[in-house]
C-alpha positions in Angstrom: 99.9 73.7 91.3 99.0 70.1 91.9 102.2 68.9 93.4 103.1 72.4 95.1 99.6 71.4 97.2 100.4 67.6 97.7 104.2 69.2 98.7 102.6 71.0 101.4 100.0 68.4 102.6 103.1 66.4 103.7 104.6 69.3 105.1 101.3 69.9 107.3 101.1 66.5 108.4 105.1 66.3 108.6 104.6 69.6 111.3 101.7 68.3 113.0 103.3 65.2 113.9 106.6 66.8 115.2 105.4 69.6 117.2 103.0 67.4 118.6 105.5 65.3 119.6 107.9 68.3 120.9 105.1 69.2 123.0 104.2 65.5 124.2 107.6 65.0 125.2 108.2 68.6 126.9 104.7 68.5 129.1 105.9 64.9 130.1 109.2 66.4 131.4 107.2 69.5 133.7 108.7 69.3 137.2 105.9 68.6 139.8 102.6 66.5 139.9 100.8 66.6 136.9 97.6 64.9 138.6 98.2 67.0 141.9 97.8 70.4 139.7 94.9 69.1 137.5 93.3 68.0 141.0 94.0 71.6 142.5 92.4 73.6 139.2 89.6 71.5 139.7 88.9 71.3 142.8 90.9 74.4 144.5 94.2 73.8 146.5 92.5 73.9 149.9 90.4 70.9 149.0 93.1 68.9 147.3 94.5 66.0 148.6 96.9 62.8 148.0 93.3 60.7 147.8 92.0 63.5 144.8 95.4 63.2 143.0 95.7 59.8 142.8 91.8 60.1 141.6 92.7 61.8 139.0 95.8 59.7 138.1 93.5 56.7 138.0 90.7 58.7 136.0 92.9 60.2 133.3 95.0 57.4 133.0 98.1 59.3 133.9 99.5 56.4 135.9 100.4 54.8 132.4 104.2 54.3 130.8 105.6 57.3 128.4 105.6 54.7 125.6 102.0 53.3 125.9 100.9 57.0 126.2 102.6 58.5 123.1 101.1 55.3 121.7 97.3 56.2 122.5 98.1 59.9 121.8 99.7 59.0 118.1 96.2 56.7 117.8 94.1 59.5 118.5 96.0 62.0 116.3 95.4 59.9 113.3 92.0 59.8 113.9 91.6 63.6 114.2 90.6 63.7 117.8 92.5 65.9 120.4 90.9 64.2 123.4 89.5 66.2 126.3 90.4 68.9 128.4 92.3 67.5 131.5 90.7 70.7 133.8 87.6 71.4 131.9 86.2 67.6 130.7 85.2 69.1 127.3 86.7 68.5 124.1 89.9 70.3 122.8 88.2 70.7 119.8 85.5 72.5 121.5 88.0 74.4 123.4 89.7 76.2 120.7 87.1 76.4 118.4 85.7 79.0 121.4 88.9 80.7 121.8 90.7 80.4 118.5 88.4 82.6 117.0 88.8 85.4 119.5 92.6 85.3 118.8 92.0 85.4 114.8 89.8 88.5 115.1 92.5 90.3 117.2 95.6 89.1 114.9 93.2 90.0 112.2 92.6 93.5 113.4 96.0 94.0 114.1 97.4 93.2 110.5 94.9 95.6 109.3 96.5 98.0 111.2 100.2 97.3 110.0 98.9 97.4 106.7 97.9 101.0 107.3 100.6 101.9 109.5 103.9 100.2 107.9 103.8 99.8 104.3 102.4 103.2 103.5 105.2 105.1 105.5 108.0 102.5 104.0 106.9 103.1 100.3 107.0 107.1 101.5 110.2 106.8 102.9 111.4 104.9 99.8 110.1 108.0 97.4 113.3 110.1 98.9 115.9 107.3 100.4 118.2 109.5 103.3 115.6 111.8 103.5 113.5 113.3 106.7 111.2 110.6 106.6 113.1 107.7 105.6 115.7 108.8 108.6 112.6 109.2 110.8 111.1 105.7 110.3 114.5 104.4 110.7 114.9 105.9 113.7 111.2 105.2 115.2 111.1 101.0 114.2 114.7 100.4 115.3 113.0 101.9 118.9 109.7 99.9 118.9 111.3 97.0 117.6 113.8 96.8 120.9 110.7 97.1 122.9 109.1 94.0 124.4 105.3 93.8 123.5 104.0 94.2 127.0 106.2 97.2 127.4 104.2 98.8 124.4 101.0 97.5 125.7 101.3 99.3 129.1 102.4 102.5 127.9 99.4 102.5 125.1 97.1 101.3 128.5 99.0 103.8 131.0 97.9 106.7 128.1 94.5 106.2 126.3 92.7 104.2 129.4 94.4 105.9 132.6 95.6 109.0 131.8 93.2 110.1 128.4 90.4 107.5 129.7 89.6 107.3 126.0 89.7 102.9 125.6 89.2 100.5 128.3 92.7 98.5 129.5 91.4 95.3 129.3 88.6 93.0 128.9 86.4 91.9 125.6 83.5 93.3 124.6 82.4 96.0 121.8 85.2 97.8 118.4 87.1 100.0 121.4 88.5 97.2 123.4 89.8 95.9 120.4 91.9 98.9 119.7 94.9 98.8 122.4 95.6 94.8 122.1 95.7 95.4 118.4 97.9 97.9 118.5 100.1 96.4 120.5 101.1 94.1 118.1 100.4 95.8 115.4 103.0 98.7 116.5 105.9 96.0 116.6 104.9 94.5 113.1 104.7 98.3 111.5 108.5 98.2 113.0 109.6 95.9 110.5 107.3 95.8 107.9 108.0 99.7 107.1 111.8 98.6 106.6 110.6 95.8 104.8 108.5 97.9 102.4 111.3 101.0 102.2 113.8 98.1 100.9 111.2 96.3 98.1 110.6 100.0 96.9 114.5 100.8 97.0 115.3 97.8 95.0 112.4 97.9 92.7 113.2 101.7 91.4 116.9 100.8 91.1 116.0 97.6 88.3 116.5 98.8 85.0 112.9 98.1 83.8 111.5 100.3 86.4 114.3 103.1 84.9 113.7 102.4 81.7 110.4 103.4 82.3 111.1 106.9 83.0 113.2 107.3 80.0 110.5 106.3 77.9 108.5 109.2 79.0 106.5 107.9 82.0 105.7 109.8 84.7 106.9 109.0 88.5 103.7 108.5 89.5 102.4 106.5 87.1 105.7 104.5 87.0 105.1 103.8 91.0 101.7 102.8 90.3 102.8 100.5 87.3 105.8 98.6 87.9 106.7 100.2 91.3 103.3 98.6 93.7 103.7 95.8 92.2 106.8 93.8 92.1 106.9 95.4 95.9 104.2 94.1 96.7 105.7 90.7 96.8 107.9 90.4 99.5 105.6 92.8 101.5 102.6 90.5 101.0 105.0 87.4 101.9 106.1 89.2 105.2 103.0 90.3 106.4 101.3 86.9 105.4 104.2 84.7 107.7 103.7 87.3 110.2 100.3 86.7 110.7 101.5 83.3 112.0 103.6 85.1 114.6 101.0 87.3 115.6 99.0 84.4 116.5 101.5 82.9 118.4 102.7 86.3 119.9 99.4 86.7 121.3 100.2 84.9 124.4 101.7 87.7 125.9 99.1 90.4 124.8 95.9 88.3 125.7 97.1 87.9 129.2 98.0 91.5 129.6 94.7 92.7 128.0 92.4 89.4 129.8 91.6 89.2 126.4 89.2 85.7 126.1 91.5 84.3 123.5 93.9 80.7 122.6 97.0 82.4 124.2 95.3 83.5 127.1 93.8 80.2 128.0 97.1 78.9 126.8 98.9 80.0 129.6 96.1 78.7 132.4 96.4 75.2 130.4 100.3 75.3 131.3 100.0 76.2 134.6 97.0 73.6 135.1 99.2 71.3 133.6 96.5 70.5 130.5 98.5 68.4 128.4 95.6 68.5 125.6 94.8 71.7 125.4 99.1 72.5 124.9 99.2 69.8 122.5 95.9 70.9 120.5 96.7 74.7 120.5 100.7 73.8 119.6 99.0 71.3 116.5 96.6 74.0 115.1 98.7 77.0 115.1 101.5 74.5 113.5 99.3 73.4 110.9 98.2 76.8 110.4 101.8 78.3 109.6 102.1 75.7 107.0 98.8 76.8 105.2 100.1 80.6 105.1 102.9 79.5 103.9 101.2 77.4 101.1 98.6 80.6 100.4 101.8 82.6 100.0 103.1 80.6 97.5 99.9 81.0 95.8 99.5 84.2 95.8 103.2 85.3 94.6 102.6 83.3 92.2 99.5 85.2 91.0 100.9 88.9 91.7 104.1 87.8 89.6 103.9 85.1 86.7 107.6 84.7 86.6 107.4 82.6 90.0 104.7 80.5 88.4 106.4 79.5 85.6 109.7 79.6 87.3 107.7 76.2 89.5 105.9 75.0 86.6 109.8 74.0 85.1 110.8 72.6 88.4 
């Protein structure tokens, strides 16, 4: 348990350090005035001049060589601190402590909502493989999963807010305007995940201790409740645990179609404003995060099957 932890410290730092360097090196390489666009976002294009960018260049240090500012960037890294917001003067930290946990509440509600759409109907469909249902769910997530998420978004916002006028399109407020961003992405995550669960419960009831079960007199159901739920739960829980990291990072697209108040949404104004901090900071966190999923998935496999534990404890 002990080195599997100080494996994946490494790993997190290793991550940090080359995403943040990825980015550092990518924002650097934006066509156009860096110090021009942070002058315009703050003080509006028709007020912006060569005398406010060159302000700002002098102010934010942006006048500096690549190597002495991946230097001070590296320093600060090391000593946990982000720096500031290039457009809003506050800390990153600040920054997407406020918005990070607007984007975890939607990618939270919308893997409860794959959980409840996708491995239900998979573990169905896997009850009678070639069957109505299992031909059904094949058909229905190889469609939503060819479908771009915004393309799902504005047909569930074309239906339930302007035609049924049942859920706001946008916005964040109260439960209901939770529902349509979190079913967007939680419709293209059921997509897979149902396959994904259909294909643990196939392979589960074809192993010969799950057969052997039957012969020995036990029913089907308590056989799928047994030794069926879960060795499958394994590699579903490992899918829908990694895919929490790309709903996070798939939320860029949803946030801005829904204005939801989130990282990915503020994201996108921090590219456009050219806020090399806040793209560094949200690229580190959501980096570092993918590693600790990772690491709580090894954890909990190892829990749900003692096989994998011992298998590590003999590495």
């Amino acid at each position: 348990m002990l080195h599997i932890l100080l494996k994946r410290l490494g790993q997190i730092f290793l991550v940090i350090w080359s995403v943040g360097t990825l980015t550092f090196i990518l924002t650097r390489n934006l066509p156009g005035d860096m110090a021009y666009r942070i002058a315009a976002s703050r003080y509006g294009y028709d007020q912006t001049d060569t005398a406010a960018a060159e302000f700002v260049r002098s102010e934010l240090a942006l006048d500096q060589s690549w190597w002495q500012s991946y230097a001070n960037w590296l320093a600060d890294l090391l000593q946990f601190n982000l720096g500031h917001s290039l457009v809003s003067g506050e800390t990153v930290w600040h920054e997407i402590s406020h918005q990070f946990g607007h984007t975890l509440a939607l990618a939270f509600v919308a893997l409860v909502f794959a959980l409840l759409i996708g491995p239900p109907l998979g573990l169905l469909a896997a009850r009678k493989p070639n069957g109505l249902l299992d031909r059904f769910t094949l058909v229905g997530s190889t469609f939503l999963r060819s479908l771009p998420a915004f393309v799902i978004g504005i047909g569930l916002i074309s239906l339930f807010a302007v035609k049924l006028k049942w859920l706001p399109a946008a916005g964040y407020g109260n439960w209901s305007y939770f529902i349509l961003p979190a079913l967007t992405l939680a419709l293209g995550l059921s997509a897979v995940s149902v396959r994904v669960s259909r294909q643990a419960m196939v392979s589960v009831a074809e192993a010969e201790y799950y057969r052997f079960s039957r012969l020995k007199g036990l029913g089907a159901a308590m056989t799928f409740v047994r030794h069926g739920l879960r060795n499958a739960a394994i590699p579903i829980l490992a899918y829908h645990s990694v895919q929490l990291v790309y709903l996070i990072e798939g939320v860029v697209i949803v946030e801005t179609l829904f204005a939801w108040p989130g990282s990915g949404h503020a994201l996108v104004h921090a590219v456009i404003a050219r806020d090399v901090p806040m793209i560094q900071g949200t690229a580190l966190i959501m980096g570092g995060i993918f590693v600790l999923l990772n690491t709580l998935v090894d954890l909990l496999s190892g829990v749900i099957d003692p096989r994998i534990k011992t298998a590590r404890g003999n590495e």
